[in-house]
N, C-alpha and C positions, 0 to 999 in steps of 0.2 A: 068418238074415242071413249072408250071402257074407262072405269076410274081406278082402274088396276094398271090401264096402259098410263094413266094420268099422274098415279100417283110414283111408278116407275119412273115414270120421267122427269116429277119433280126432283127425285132421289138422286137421278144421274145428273140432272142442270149443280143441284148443291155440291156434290161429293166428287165432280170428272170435271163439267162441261164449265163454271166460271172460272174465269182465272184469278190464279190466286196471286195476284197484285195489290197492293196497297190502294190503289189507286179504283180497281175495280170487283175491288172484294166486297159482301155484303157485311155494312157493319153488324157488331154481336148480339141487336136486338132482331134487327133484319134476319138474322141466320139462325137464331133462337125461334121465333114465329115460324119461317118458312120448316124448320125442324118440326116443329109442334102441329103443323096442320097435316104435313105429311106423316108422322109417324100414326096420328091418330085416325087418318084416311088409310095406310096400308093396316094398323091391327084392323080396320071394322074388315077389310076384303080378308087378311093372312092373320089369324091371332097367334101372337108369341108367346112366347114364355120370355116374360121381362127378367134380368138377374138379380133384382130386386136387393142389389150391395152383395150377392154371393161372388164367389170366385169363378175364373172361367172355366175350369175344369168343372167345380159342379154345376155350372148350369151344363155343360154339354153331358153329363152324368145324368142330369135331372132330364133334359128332353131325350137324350135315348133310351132310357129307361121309359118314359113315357108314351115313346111312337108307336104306335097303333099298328102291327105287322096285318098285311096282307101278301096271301099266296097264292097264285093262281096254279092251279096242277096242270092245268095245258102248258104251259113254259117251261124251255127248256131250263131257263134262269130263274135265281128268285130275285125281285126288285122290283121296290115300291118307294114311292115316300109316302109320307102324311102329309098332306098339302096344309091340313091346319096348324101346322105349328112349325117353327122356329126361334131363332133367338134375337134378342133385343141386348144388344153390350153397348157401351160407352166406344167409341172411337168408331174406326174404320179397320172390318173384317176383310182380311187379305186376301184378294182375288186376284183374279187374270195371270194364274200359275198352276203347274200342272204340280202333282204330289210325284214324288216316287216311289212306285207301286213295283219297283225291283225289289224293293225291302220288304214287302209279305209274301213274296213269288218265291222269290231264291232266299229269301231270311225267314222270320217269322214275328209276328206282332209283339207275342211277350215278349221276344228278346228284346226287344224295342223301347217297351214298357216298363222290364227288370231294370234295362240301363238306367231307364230315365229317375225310374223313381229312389227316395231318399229324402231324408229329415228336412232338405230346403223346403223354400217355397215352390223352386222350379218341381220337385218333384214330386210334393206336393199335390200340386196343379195337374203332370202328368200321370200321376196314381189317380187323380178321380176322373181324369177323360179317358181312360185304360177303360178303367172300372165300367162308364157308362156303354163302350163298345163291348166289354163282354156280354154284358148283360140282355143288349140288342140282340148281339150273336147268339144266347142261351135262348130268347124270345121265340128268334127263327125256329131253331133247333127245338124245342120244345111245340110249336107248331107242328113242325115236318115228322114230330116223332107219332104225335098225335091222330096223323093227318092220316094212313091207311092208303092215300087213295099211291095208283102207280107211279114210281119214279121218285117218292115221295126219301125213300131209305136210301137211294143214291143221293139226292142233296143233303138226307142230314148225314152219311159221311163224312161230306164236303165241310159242313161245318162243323160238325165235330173234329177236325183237325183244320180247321182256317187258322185259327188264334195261336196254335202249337207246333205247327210243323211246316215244313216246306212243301212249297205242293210239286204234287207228283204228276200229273198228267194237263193237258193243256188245256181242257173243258175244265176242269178245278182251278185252273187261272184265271180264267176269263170270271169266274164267277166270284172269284178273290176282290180284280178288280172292281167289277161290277158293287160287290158288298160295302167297299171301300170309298166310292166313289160316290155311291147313294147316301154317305154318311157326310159325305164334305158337300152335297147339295141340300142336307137336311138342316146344317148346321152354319146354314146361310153365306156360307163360301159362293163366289161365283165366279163364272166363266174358267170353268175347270177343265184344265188341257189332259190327255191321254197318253203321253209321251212316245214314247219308240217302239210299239208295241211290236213291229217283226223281230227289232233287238234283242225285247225282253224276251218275247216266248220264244222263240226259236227252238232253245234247245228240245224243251218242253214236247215241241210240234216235229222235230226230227226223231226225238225217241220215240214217241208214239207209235209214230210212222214208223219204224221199223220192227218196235214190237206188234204190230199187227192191229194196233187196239185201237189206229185211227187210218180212218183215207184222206185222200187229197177233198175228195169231195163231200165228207163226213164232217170236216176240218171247214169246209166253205160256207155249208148250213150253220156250224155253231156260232164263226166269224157274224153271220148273218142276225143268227136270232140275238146274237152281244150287241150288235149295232141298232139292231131295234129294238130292244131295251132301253139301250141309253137316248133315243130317240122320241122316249115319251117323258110326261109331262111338260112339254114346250114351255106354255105358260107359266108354271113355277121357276122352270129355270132359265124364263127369258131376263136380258135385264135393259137396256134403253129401248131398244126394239123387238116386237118378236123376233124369233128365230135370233137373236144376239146371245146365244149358248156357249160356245167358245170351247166344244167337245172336239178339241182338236186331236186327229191319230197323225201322228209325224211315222213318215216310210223312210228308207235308204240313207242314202246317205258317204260322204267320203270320211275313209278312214286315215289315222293319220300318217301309216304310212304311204298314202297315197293309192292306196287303191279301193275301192267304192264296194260300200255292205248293200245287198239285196238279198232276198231269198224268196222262196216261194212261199211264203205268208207276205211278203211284200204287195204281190199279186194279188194275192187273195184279199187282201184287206181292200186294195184298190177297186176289185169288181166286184167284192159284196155290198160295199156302200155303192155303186153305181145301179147294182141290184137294188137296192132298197129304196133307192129313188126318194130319200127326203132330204131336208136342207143340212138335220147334223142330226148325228155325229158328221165331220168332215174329214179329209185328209188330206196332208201335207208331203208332196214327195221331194225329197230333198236329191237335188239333178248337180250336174258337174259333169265337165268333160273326161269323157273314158269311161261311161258309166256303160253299161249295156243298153243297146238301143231295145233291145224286147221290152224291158222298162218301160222307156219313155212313150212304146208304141202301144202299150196296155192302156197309158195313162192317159195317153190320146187316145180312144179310142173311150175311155173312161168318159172322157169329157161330154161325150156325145148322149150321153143320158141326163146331161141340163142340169145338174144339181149342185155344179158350181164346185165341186171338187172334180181331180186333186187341186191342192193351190202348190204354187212351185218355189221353191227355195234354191238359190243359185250360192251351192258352197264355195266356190269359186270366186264368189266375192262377200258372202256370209263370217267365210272362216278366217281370212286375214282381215277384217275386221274388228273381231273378236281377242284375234292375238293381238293387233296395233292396240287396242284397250287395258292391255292386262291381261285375258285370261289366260287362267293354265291353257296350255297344248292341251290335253287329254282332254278337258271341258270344251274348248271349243270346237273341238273337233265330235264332242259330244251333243252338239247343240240341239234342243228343242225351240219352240217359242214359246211364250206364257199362257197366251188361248187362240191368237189371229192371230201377229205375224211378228211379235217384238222379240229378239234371242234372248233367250233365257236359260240358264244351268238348272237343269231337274233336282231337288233334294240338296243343293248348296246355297239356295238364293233366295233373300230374302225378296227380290228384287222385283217392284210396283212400276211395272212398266206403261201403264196407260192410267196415270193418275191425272193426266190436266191435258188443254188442248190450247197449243199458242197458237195465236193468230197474226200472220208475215204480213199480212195487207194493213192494220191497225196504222202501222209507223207510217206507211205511206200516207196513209186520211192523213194521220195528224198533221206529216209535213205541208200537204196540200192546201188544208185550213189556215197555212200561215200568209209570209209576203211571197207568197209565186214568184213576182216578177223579181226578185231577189237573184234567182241563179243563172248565174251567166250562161251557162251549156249543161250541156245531157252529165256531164260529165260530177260535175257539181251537184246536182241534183240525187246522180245515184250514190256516189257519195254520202251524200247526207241521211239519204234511208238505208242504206245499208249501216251506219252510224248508229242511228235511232231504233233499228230494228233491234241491232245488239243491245244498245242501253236498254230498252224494253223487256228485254226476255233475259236481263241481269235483276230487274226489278220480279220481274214473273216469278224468276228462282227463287227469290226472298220468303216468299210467302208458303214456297211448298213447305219447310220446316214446322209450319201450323199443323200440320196435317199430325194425326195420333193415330196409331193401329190398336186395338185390340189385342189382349192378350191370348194366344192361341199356343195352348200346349198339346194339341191332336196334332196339328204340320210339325212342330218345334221335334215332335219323337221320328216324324221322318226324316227332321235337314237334319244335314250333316252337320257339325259344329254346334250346333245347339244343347244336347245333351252330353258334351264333351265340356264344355265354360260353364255348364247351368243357365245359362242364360236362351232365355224366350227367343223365338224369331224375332217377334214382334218389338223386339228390345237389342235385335242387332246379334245374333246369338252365332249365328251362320257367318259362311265363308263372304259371299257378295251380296253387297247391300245397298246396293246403285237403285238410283226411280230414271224412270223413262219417261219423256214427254214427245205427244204426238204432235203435227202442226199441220195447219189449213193455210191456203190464200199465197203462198209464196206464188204458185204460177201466176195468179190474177198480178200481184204485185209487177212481177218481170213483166208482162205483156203489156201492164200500162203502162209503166216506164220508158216499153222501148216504143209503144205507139206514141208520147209524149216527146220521143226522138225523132221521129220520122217528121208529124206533125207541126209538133213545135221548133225544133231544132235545127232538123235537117229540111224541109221543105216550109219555115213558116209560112204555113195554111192558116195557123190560128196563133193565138198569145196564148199561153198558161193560162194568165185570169179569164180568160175569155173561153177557155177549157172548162176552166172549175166552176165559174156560173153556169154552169150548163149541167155542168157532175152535180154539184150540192143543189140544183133545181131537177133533180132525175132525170135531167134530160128532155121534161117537158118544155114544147117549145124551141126543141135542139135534133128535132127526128131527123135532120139531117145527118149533124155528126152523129148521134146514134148508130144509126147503118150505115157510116162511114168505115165507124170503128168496128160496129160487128161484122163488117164484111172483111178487115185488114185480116192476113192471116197469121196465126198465132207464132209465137217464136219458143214460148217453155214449150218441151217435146221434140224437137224438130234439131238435129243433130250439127247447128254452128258453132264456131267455135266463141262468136261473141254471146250466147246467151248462155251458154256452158261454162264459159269464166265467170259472169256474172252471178249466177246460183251459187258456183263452190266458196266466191266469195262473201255472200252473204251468207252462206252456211259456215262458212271458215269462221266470221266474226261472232255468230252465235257459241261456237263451239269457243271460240277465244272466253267468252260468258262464263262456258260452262266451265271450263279450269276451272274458277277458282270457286266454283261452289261446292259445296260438302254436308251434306244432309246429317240429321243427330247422331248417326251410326258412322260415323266417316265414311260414307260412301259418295259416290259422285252422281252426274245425270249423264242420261244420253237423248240423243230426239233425231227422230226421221221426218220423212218427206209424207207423209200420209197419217191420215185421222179417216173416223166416222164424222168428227164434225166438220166434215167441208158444207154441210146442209143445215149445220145449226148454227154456227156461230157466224154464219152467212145469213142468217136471217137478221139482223139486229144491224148489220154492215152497210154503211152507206154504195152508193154505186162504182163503180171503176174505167177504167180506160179499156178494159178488155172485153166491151159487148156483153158486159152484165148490171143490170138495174140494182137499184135497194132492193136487201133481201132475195133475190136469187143467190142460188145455190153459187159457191166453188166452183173453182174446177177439180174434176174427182182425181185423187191421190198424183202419181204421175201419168197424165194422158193428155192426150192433145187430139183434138176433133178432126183437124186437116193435117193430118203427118201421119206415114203409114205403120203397121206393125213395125216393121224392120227399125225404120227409123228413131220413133219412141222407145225400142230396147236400143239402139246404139246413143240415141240422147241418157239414156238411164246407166249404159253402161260409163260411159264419161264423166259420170257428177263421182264424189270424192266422197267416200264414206268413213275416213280416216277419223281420228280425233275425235271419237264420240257421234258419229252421227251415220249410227246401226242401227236407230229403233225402228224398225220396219219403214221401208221402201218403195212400195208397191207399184208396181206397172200394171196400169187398168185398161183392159180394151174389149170390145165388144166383136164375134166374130157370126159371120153368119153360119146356119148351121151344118151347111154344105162344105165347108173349109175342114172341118175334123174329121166329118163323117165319110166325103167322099174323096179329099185328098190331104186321109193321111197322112203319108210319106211326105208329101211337102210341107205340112205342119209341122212333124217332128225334124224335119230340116228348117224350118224356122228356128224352131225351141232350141236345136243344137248351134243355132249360130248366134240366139241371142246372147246363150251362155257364153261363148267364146268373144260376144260383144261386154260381158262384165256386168250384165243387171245384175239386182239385187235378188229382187221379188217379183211375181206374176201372178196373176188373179185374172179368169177373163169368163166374160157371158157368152155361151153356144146358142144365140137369141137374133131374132130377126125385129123390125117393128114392127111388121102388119100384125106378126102374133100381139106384141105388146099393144097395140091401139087395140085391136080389138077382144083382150084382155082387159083393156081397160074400160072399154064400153061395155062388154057382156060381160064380167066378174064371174059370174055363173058355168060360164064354159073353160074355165081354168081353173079350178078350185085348186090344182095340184102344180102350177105353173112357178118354176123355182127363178130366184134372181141372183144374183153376187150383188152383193151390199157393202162390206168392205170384208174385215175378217170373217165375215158371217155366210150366210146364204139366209134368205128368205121367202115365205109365199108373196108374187108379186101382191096377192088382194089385197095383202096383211098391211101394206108398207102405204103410210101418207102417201096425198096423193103429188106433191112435190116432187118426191124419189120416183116415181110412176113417169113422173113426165119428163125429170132429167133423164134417164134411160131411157126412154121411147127418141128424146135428141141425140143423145148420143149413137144408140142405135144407127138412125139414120144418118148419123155421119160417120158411123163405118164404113157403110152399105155402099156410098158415094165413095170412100176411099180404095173400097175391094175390088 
């Protein structure tokens, strides 16, 4: 492992992956230290600009003024970073949110900046992060003016009217973005989502078109050269894992009078990234029943170039959702996510949707470590963890109030509400101000439970105590029940109605939790069924009843090894997402590649009926094993070999080899279920 993947991931274990509990927090000398060796391990790989007690606007004044422009005259685009430099601030710099980039398309940045700025401090702040983007923009521009070579007087156009005007054509949008976007990865933001971009350009991309000045296919290449722009520098802007980017493009989508937005940049967007064939930028296509099947039949067929987009959002159970929450109609009906799969309001929200990762299976250890032979029946038992799980993740909530943002007056001039109070994002300034929590292990949880039903309950085979000598000994010594239990077959995934009461109830008691918590902005939490850490905070996890050792991975987000497509979207469609518990959902499955490629039409009659089944969210691999084993053996003959990770996509080479070998099992037990 690189000391750049090393010290990355020291940063994510402190700042995401502990939880923040009393109980299992690092005390302040502990998280002082582990501060201290990683900030001094990433300057020697990334040197910052530390803020050395300035404000946050001039340090972001101070490093864009500073960034080193590079243009290449072959691209259609300009866009670069400095890889050596960024910023070093006190707290935690706001990520996993998309900006809104309708405000420099159809607005304009001064007006932005006019507003913001004024005698406070808020305005202050936003007068010297204005200031450091001009400056940048005068950089470019004065390069490009310099520069002679061809093409060179049509970008400084572009930038000579970026800052001032609205833009006029749909290639000076993209490049808007782009400009924009390279400044929130410069400026040490991450996992920076792309929002609704057929939404926003559109009109942009119908006028062209009819003034002559663009083709459909003129219009495909540019979509193209946008997406592989934002496709380089991987390792700057990876952050637990490579390829962990979070360059999300959100498609389609239903409108709130009920009838569903596409257009033909929706298309375009879908097969330029299938064209481009890398892991991200990504796309998100947002599906619902009544939508047009041409859509869906692009997006399958999208599939079949392996790159792990589109991923699918089921408005249909996305949007009431959102409204059972509180939000406006017009906003949820507006919805993006933040980078992978949590909803999120563009330009209103404060909202840190993947700050921490609970763990459903904990409560269970602990209860098990006690008097076992205490509970009378199955009944008692679940009971008690569903109890415990809640008190647990009422203690978890406690701690997120520790957590400080950064002051950030460059997003603060985009959200809405913020230069309307004066008041910072960072400080609550904006319309929603909700955090999101992901969570690992609830399926492990449910399968041991109910195999400790069959087992102990219902067929005593075994005693409990006689279970958990054998659990808290890993098993050694116990290969019998081992492959007892790994061969029982699973019950989360698998569409009954006792294991489906089961989860909404212990998701019901978490959300009972979440009531009454309220973050320093008055805002509340929300948490789904899926993480990235099904593989890490599985490593540290004693063993379970569900055919998994200490330290084996989870089980990945919602999926089930022996339960078919159909069935795993109608288990997903049945779980209750009411009362808070929207923050992404995701149904994981692996299909072989012959399912997409050569029967289409019955795929997209899948996808049409899961939706009508209620999932939330879908993510799937277009992957066989034999590729993956022998990917894994020869590294060399796939260098270009894409996975689905979770929000992400990555090179399989790139990815521990854990993750290598959960997806080569999983694989293989599609392959058996197909």
């Amino acid at each position: 492992m690189s000391l750049k993947t090393t010290i990355k991931n020291d940063l994510w274990r402190l700042n995401y992956i502990v939880p923040f509990t009393k109980k299992h927090q690092f005390d302040e000398k502990g998280k002082a230290d582990l501060m201290k060796h990683v900030l001094t391990a990433y300057r020697s790989v990334k040197p910052v600009m530390a803020s050395g007690g300035r404000s946050a606007g001039m340090d972001v004044k101070a490093l864009l003024s500073s960034v080193e422009v590079e243009i290449s005259p072959e691209d259609r685009f300009v866009y670069f970073l400095d890889t050596s430099k960024t910023i070093a601030v006190p707290g935690n710099i706001l990520s996993n949110f998309t900006l809104d980039y309708d405000r420099i398309i159809h607005g304009t940045f001064v007006s932005l900046a006019r507003a913001a700025a004024g005698p406070d401090r808020y305005g202050r702040e936003c007068r010297l992060a204005a200031e450091g983007v001009m400056r940048l923009n005068r950089k470019i521009l004065q390069e490009l003016e310099a520069s002679g070579e061809e093409g060179s007087e049509k970008k400084a156009a572009w930038f000579r009217s970026m800052l001032t005007e609205k833009a006029v054509h749909f290639e000076e949008a993209l490049q808007r973005i782009l400009f924009f976007n390279q400044i929130l990865w410069q400026t040490r933001h991450r996992l920076n989502g792309l929002g609704r971009l057929d939404r926003i350009l559109e009109d942009l991309y119908e006028a062209d078109l009819a003034d002559g000045v663009l083709t459909e296919d003129g219009a495909a290449d540019m979509i193209y050269d946008f997406l592989e722009c934002l496709s380089r520098y991987p390792d700057y802007k990876s952050d637990a894992l490579e390829g962990d980017i979070g360059q999300i493009i959100i498609l389609g989508g239903r409108n709130a009078d009920g009838s569903y937005f596409s257009s033909a940049l929706t298309e375009l967007f879908l097969k330029s990234q299938a064209r481009l064939g890398k892991p991200d930028p990504k796309t998100f296509l947002r599906i619902g029943a009544g939508m047009p099947r041409g859509i869906l039949e692009t997006a399958v067929s999208c599939l079949a170039a392996k790159t792990g987009s589109p991923l699918f959002s089921n408005d249909d159970a996305v949007i009431p959702a959102l409204l059972d929450a509180g939000i406006d109609r017009e906003d949820a009906y507006s919805y993006c996510t933040s980078a992978c799969w949590e909803p999120f309001i563009v330009g209103k929200s404060l909202d840190q949707n993947n700050i921490a990762v609970f763990d459903c299976f904990a409560a269970l250890d602990e209860i098990l470590r006690g008097d076992v032979d205490a509970f009378a029946d199955f009944e008692e038992l679940a009971g008690r963890y569903t109890e415990r799980n809640r008190e647990r993740f009422a203690e978890f909530l406690e701690g997120l109030n520790a957590l400080k943002w950064a002051e950030d007056p460059l997003v603060s001039m985009f959200t809405e509400g913020c230069t309307e109070s004066r008041t910072d994002i960072s400080e609550g300034g904006c319309r929603y101000k909700n955090y999101g929590i992901t969570t690992v292990g609830l399926p492990n949880a449910a399968d041991s439970l109910f195999n400790i039903k069959k087992l102990v309950f219902d067929e005593k085979q075994y005693t409990l105590s006689q279970m958990e000598t054998a659990r808290r000994a890993d098993f050694a010594g116990a290969e019998g029940l081992y492959r007892e239990l790994k061969g029982l077959p699973h019950h989360f995934g698998h569409d009954g109605d006792e294991i489906i009461a089961f989860v909404n109830r212990v998701t019901k008691e978490m959300s009972r939790a979440a009531e009454t918590y309220r973050n320093p902005y008055g805002g509340t939490v929300k948490f789904g069924l899926s993480s990235p850490g099904y593989n890490i905070l599985s490593k540290k996890a004693a063993a379970d009843y569900a055919g998994r050792k200490a330290g084996m991975p989870y089980n990945t987000h919602i999926s089930c090894l022996d339960a078919s497509y159909t069935e795993v979207a109608s288990f997903a469609g049945r779980l209750d997402y009411t009362d808070g518990r929207f923050n992404g959902n995701v149904v994981d499955f692996f299909a072989p590649p012959d399912l997409p490629e050569r029967n289409r039409g019955k795929f997209v009659l899948f996808l049409e009926g899961a939706v009508r089944a209620g999932f939330f969210q879908m993510q799937m691999n277009i992957l066989d094993s034999a590729t993956l084993k022998d990917a894994k053996a020869h590294p060399e003959k796939y260098r270009g070999l894409i996975v689905r990770v979770w929000g992400f996509s990555a090179y399989f080479n790139e990815l521990p080899e854990s993750y290598k070998d959960l997806m080569i099992e999983r694989a293989e037990a599609a392959e058996r279920i197909a």
